[in-house]
C-alpha positions as CSV (number, residue, x, y, z in Angstrom):
1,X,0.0,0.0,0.0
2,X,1.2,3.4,-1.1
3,X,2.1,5.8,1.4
4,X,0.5,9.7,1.3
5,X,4.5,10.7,0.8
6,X,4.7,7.9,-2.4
7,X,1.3,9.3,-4.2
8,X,-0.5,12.6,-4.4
9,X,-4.0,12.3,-5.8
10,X,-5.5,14.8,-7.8
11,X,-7.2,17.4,-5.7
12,X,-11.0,17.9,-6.4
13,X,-11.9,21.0,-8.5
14,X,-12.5,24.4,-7.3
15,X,-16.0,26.1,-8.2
16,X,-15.4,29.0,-11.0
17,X,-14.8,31.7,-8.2
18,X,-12.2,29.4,-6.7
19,X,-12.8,29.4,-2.9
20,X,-15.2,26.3,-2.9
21,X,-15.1,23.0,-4.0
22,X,-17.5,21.7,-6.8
23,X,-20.3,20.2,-5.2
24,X,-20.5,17.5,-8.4
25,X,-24.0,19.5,-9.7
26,X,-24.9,21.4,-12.6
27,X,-21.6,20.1,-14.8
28,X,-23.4,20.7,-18.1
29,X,-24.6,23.8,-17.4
30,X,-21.3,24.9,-15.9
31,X,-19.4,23.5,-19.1
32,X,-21.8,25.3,-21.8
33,X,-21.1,28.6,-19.7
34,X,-17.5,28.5,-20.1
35,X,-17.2,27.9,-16.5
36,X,-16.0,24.4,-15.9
37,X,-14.6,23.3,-12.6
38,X,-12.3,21.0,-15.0
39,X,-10.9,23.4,-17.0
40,X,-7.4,23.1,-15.8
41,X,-7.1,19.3,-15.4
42,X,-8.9,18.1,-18.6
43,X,-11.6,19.2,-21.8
44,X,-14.8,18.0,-20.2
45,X,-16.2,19.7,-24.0
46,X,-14.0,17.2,-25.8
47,X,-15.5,14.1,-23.8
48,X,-19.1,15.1,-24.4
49,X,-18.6,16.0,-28.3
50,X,-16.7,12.0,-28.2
51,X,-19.9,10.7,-26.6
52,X,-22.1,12.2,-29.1
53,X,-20.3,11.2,-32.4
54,X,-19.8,7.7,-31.2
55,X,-23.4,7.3,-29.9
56,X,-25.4,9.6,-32.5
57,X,-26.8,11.4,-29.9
58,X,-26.6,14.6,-27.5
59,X,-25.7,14.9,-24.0
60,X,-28.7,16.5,-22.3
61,X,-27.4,16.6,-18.7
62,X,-24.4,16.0,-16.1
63,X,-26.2,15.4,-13.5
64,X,-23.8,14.6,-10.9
65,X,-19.8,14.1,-10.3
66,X,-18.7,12.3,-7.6
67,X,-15.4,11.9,-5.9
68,X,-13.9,8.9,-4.5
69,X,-11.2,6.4,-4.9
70,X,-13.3,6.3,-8.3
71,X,-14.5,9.1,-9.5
72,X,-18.4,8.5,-11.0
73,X,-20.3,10.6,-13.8
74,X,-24.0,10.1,-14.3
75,X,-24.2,11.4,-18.3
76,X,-28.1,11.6,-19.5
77,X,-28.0,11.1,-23.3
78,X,-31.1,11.5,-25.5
79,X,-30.8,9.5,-29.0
C-alpha cells in the first residue's frame, strides 16, 4: 500500500470563483457557460462532443460528479 509521501492524488476542482469546491451538480450547465470546474485538469467539451459522435446522440445533462477512490459521472443522453 502506497504511502501519502509515495502518491498525491488529484485534488478535487474548485467552483469557477475558486474558494469552494464543486459540489458534483450542474456540470453541463457549468461547461456550456465556459465555466467548468475542470478546466485546468482536462476538456470536459472534448468528452461530451466523443460521446455524441460515437453514440449519434446529444448529451442533455451531467447530473452529478462524484469523488472517491473512483470518481463516477451520471451522463443523461437523448438518442
Amino acid at each position: 500500500m502506497a504511502s501519502d509521501d509515495e502518491y498525491i492524488r488529484d485534488g478535487w476542482p474548485k467552483m469557477p470563483d475558486n474558494t469552494t469546491d464543486y459540489d458534483g451538480k450542474g456540470l453541463l450547465t457549468l461547461i456550456r457557460a465556459g465555466n467548468s470546474p475542470f478546466k485546468h485538469v482536462w476538456d470536459v467539451n472534448l468528452l461530451i462532443r466523443e460521446v455524441e459522435n460515437v453514440l449519434g446522440a446529444q448529451v442533455s445533462d451531467i447530473p452529478l460528479v462524484s469523488k472517491g477512490s473512483n470518481n463516477y459521472v451520471s451522463i443523461c443522453i437523448n438518442a
